[in-house]
N, C-alpha and C positions, 0 to 999 in steps of 0.2 A: 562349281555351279551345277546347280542339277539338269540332268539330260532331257532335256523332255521341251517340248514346243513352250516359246515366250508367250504368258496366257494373253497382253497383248495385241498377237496376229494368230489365235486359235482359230479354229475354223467353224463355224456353222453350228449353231447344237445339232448334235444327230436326232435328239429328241422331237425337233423341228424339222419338218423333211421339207416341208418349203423353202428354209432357209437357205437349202443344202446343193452346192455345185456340186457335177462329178456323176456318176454312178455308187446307188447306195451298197454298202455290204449285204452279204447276205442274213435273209432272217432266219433267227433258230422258231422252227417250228413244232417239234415233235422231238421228246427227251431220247439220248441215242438207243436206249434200253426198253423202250416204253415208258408209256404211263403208270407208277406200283400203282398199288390199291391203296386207299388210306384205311392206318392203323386205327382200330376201333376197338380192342379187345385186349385183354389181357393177353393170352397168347400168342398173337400177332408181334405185339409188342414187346415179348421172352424171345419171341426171335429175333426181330431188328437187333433187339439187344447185344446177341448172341456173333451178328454179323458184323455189327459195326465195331465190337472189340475183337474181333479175327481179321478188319480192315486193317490198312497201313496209310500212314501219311495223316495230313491236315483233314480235320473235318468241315465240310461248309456245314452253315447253320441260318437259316431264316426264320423268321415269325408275319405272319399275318393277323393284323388288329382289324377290330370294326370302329377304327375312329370314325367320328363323328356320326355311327349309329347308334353306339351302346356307351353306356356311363362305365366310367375307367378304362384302361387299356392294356384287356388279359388279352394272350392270345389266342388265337379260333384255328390256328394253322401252325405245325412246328414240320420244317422242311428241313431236312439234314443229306448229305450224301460224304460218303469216303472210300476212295480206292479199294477196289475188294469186296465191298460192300454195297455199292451201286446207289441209288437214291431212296430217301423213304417218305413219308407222308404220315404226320402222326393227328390226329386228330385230339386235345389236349383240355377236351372237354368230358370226352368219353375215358381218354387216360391222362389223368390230372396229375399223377407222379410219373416223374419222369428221372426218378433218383439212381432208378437202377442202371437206367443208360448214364447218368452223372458218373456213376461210377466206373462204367465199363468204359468210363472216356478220360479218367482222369489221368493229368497230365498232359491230357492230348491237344495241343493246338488247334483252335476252333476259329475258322475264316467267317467274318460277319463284315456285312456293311453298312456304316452307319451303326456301329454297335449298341451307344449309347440309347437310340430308339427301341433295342430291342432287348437287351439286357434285363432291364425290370421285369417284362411278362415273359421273359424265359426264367428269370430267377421265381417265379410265382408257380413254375413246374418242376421246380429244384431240378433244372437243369444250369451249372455255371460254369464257366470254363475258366480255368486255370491259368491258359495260356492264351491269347489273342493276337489274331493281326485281322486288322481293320483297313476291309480296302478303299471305304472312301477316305478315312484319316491317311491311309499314306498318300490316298491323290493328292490331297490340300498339301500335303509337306512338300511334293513330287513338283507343283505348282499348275497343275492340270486346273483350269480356269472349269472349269463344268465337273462336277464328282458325282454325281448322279449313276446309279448303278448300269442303267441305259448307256450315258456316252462317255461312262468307263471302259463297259465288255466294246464299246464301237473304234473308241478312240485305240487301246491296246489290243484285242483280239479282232479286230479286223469283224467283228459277226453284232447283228442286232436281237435286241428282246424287245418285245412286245411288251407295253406298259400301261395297258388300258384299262387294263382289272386289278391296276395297287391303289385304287380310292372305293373299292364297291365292298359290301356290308357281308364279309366273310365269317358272320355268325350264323348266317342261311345255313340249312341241311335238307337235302345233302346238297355238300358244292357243284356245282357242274364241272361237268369236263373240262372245260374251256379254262375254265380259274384255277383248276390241277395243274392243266398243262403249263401254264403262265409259273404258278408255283413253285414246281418242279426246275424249272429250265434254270430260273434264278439262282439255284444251288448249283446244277450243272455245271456254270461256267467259274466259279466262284474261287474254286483251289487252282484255275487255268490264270487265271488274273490274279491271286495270290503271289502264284509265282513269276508271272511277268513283272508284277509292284517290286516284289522281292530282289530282283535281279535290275530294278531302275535305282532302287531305292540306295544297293551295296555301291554301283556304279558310280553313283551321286556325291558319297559318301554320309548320307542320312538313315541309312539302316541302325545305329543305334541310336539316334533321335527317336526313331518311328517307336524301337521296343520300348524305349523309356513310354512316350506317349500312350501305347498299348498299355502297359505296366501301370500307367496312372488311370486310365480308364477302367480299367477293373478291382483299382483300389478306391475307386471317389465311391463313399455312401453312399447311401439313396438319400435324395432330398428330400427335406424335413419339411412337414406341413407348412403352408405359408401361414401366418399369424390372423393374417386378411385377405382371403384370396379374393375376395370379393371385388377389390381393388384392382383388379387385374380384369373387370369390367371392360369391354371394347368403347371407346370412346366416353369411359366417365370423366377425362377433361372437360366436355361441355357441360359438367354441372358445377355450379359456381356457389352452392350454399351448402350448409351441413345440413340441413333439413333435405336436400335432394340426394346427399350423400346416405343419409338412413335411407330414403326409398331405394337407394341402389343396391345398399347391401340389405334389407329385409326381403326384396325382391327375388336375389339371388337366391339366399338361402331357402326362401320359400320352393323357388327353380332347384336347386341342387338335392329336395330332400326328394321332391317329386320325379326327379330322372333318376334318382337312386330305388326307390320305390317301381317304378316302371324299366329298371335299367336302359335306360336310354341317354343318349346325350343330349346335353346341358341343351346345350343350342337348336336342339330338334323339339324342346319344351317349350321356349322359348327363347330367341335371338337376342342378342346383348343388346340391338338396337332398340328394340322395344323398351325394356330396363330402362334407358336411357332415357327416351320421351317422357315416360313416364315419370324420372325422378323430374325432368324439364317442367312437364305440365303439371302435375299433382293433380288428377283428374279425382273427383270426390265420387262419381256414379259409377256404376257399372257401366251406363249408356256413355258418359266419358270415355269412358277408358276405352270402351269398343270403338271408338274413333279413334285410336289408336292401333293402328294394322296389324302388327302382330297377336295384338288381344283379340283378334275378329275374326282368329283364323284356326283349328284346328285346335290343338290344346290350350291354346293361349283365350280362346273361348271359354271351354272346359271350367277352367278353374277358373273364370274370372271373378269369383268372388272370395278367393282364396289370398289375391294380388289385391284387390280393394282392400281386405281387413289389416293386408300385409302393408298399405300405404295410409291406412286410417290410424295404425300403428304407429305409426312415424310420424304423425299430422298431431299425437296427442303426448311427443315425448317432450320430457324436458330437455333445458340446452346440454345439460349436461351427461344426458344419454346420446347425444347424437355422437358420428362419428369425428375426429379430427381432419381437418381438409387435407394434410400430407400422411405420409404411414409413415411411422418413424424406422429408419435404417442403423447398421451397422458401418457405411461406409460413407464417402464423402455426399456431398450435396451436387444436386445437378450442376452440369458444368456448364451451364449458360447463365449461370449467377456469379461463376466465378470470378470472372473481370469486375464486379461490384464489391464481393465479400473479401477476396484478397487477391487482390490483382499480381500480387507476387508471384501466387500458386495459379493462376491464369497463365503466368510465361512459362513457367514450370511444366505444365502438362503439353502448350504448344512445342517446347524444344523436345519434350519426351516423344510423345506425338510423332514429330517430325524424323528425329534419330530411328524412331522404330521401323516407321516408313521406309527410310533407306535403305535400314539392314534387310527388311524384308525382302525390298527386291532385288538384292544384292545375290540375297539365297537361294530367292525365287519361291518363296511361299504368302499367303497373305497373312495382312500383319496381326490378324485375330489367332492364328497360330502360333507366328512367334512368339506372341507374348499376350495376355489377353487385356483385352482394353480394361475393365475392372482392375487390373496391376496399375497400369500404368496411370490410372486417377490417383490409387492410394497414394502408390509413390511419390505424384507429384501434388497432394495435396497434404500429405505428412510425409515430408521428406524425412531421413536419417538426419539429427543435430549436426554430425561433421559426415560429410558427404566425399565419399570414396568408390571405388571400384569394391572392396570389398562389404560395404555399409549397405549396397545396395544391394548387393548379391543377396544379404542376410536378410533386408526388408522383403522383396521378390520371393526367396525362400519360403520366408512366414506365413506369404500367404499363397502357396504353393507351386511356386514357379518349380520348372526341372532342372536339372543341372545343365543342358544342355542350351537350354535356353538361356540361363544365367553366363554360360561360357560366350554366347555369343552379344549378350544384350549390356551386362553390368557393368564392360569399364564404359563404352561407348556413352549411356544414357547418365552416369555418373558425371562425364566431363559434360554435358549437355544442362545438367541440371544446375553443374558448377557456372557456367555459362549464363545463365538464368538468373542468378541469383547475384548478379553481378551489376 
């Protein structure tokens, strides 16, 4: 069993200081070296280079995005530090290759949290690392109920960060002090908590769980465009016609060309709620539509005659251009139809469900790590024809379970499934 507090009876988020008994840690206020100067130049950046492969040890690595200011998610901030080498601050706007340091680091183990956030707009400055360990995936393994990089550094290093400036629009130039300092500190503690995970993880005996996990985090693709993103509308449930389903996706697109145009995000053009009224009401006027809040506001004014031509568009299609009410999938059907469509494969995913549960807290991690809910539909909505410890191993496998995970899940949910089916 893993070492570490029953998540349970965890204690307080530290994140939450209200929440919190006791006397707080202390806070990191000021990086121990200073604040560097951020890298702007080409020669600036011949030297980091220069230093960070004369460093020793694991490199930490950050990025800071301007979500939910700017359309896509490059980065505006590349924060690195390594033993020897002290902390840097790249600026990834101004030096947009970042191939040279790629190289003067390859093979080198690169500490990131929450990697998979930040992976994409570092690989967008060909910066990619080789090697990883991921300290909030080894919290989730570890069973640490809060992984959050805050009441990581608080829970294991005993020290707090400051987290006020990881939602503010870090495309601004120049940054202020204050969001360097923030920046910086984040890397500082990063290879300190690397190696306290490191040393929970061996104890545990989950350290080659974790590489496996690392190893498949840096082998997963990037994800492939969605077919229909548009579908991914905030509350397009409440539309119930395929004619409001074209308003939703002519809408968006219309949104998606104009925050690409302005780089700006989606939602800052306008809010998915708006979209939504609109496909509800089907408002024919301009003065319509502007009773509708979003349209009365700011760029949703702007264009509003761009969003009429976009809904008059759809008011003059045939049925046969509208969208279809569901988007068709590769995988099972919702599972609340289940009990209706085949109640077989209803008991099937409850016993899987259930088995998984158990192992979870058996191991002490949650059960979307064990094993990913997506698995455990397939399997128990296309079960293997002769169902075994090894049949399922191979089903799991296929669609990408680890070994690790199969050592611990496959004879268990095999006899559960057999169980089911009985």
């Amino acid at each position: 069993m893993a070492n570490v507090l029953n998540p349970k009876t965890d204690t307080p988020d530290p994140e939450n200081p209200g929440e919190q008994d006791g006397p707080q840690a202390p806070l990191l206020s000021e990086p121990r070296e200073g604040l560097p100067p951020v890298i702007s130049d080409a020669a600036r950046l011949a030297r980091a280079v220069e230093a960070f492969a004369a460093g020793s040890g694991p490199v930490a690595v950050d990025a800071e995005r301007a979500s939910g200011y700017r359309y896509g998610q490059r980065a505006y901030l590349v924060q690195l530090r390594r033993e020897g080498a002290g902390s840097a601050l790249i600026d990834p706007i101004a030096c947009p290759d970042l191939s040279g340091l790629d190289a003067a680091l390859d093979d080198t183990e690169m500490v990131l949290h929450a990697a998979h956030q930040d992976l994409p707009c570092l690989g967008e400055v060909s910066l990619r690392p080789s090697r990883l360990f991921d300290t909030e995936l080894a919290g989730r393994l570890l069973g640490y109920q809060r992984v959050g990089l805050g009441s990581m550094v608080e829970r294991v290093l005993g020290m707090r960060l400051a987290k006020e400036h990881s939602a503010v629009d870090w495309s601004i130039r120049p940054l202020p002090k204050d969001w360097l300092t923030y920046a910086a500190l984040d890397v500082e503690v990063l290879v300190d908590l690397r190696d306290a995970l490191h040393a929970e993880l061996e104890k545990a005996g989950k350290l080659d769980w974790a590489l496996e996990e690392f190893a498949a985090v840096l082998a997963t693709p990037p994800k492939e465009p969605r077919p229909d993103p548009w579908r991914r509308t905030s509350g397009i449930h409440k539309v119930r016609n395929q004619r409001g389903l074209g308003v939703v996706r002519e809408l968006w697109l219309e949104r998606d060309r104009i925050a690409q145009e302005r780089d700006m995000s989606p939602g800052r053009v306008l809010p998915d709620s708006g979209i939504v009224e609109a496909a509800t009401v089907m408002p024919r006027t301009a003065q319509e539509l502007g009773a509708i809040k979003p349209f009365s506001v700011r760029l949703g004014r702007r264009y509003v005659t761009t969003w009429i031509k976009a809904i008059n568009r759809v008011r003059d299609m045939a049925q046969a251009e509208l969208p279809q009410p569901g988007a068709p999938g590769d995988g099972p059907p919702p599972t609340n139809r289940w009990a209706d469509r085949d109640p077989a494969a209803a008991r099937r995913l409850e016993a899987a469900r259930s088995t998984v549960s158990e192992i979870a807290e058996r191991v002490v991690m949650p059960t979307e790590n064990l094993l990913q809910p997506d698995l455990v539909r397939r399997l128990s909505w296309t079960p293997p024809e002769s169902i075994d410890a090894d049949s399922v191993a191979e089903h799991l496998r296929s669609n990408g379970a680890r070994a690790w995970q199969l050592s611990l899940t496959a004879e268990e949910l095999a006899a559960a499934l057999k169980r089911a089916n009985e």
